[in-house]
N, C-alpha and C positions, 0 to 999 in steps of 0.2 A: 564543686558539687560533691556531693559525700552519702552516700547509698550505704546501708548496712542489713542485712535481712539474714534470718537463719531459717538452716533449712533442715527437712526432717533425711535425707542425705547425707551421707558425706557428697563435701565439694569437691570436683576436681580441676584443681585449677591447671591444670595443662591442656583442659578440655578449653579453657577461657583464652589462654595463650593460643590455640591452632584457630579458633573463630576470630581473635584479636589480628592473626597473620590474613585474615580474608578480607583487611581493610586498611593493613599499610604493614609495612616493614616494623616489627616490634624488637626490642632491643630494652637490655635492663640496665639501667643505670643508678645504684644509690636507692634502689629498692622502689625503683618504679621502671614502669614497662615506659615506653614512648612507643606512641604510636602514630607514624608520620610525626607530627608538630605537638602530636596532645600528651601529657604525662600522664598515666593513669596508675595510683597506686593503687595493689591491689594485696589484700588480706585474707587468708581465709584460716576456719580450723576443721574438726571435724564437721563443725554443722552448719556456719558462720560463715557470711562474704562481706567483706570489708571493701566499697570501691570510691576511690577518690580522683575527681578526676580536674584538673589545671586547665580551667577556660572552657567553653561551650563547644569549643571544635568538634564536628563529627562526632556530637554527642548523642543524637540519632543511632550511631552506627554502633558508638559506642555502649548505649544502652541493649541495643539489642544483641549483642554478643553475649553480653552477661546474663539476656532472659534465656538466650539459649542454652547457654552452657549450665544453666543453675536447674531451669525446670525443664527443658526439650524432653519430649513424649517419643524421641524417637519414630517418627511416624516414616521419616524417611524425601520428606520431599525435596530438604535441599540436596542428597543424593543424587534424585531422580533429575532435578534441573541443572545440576551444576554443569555447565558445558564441556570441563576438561578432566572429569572424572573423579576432581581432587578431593570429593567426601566422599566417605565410608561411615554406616550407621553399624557401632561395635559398641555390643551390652548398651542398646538402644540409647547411648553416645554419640554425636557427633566426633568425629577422627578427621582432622586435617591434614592433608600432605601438603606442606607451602610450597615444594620443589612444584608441583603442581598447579597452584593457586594463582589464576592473575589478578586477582581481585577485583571482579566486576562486581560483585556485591548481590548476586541472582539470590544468592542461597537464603541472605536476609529478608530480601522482597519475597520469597516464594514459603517463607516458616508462616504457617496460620496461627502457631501461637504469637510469635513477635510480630505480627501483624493486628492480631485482634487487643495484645493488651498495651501495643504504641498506639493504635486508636482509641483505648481506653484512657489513657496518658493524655493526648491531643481534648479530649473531651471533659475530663474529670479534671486534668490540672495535677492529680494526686500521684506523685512518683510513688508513692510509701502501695498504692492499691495497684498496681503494677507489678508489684512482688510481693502479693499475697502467698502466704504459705500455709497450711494446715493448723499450723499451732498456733497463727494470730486469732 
């Protein structure tokens, strides 16, 4: 699966990397993250995300890391649910502490954006209308 979208942001992908830690042990190997069993390579530049991802595993979970980390409005709710305090919403960024993190996954079920546009996804069929951005 291979997703590419730019955005009128810089990306930050360390933002991608602490959301990717809320749903398995990530580790870089040969220029891809593994997360748990899935390999996800990921690209970015100043405006650009590049994500390729090896097999369907927890691709759910995996999709939703990337709507968070690329458009998250900062609103604050996976903060307010996370049970062990392991977000912090910094320059209305998601911040991950993995020392923290057990990964029950609250913070993806409780984001109303990764919510309303994985139903958009489940409904349209259309990854590309998922990660709409201003300049398409």
């Amino acid at each position: 699966i291979y997703i590419e979208k730019r955005f009128i942001e810089k990306f930050d992908i360390s933002i991608l990397i602490g959301l990717l830690n809320t749903i398995g042990e990530v580790s870089l190997k040969n220029n891809y993250f593994t997360v748990n069993d899935a390999k996800v390579k990921v690209s970015s530049s100043d405006d650009s995300l590049v994500i390729e991802v090896e097999g369907d595993a927890q691709l759910r979970a995996l999709i939703s890391a990337a709507i968070r980390a690329s458009l998250c409005l900062g609103c604050g709710s996976c903060e307010v649910w996370c049970p062990q305090g392991a977000i912090k919403i910094e320059e209305r960024k998601p911040k991950v502490d993995s020392s923290k993190c057990t990964r029950c996954g609250i913070c993806h079920s409780v984001c109303p954006l990764t919510e309303y546009l994985l139903g958009l996804l489940r409904k349209t069929g259309d990854l590309e209308a998922v990660f709409l951005s201003p300049s398409d």
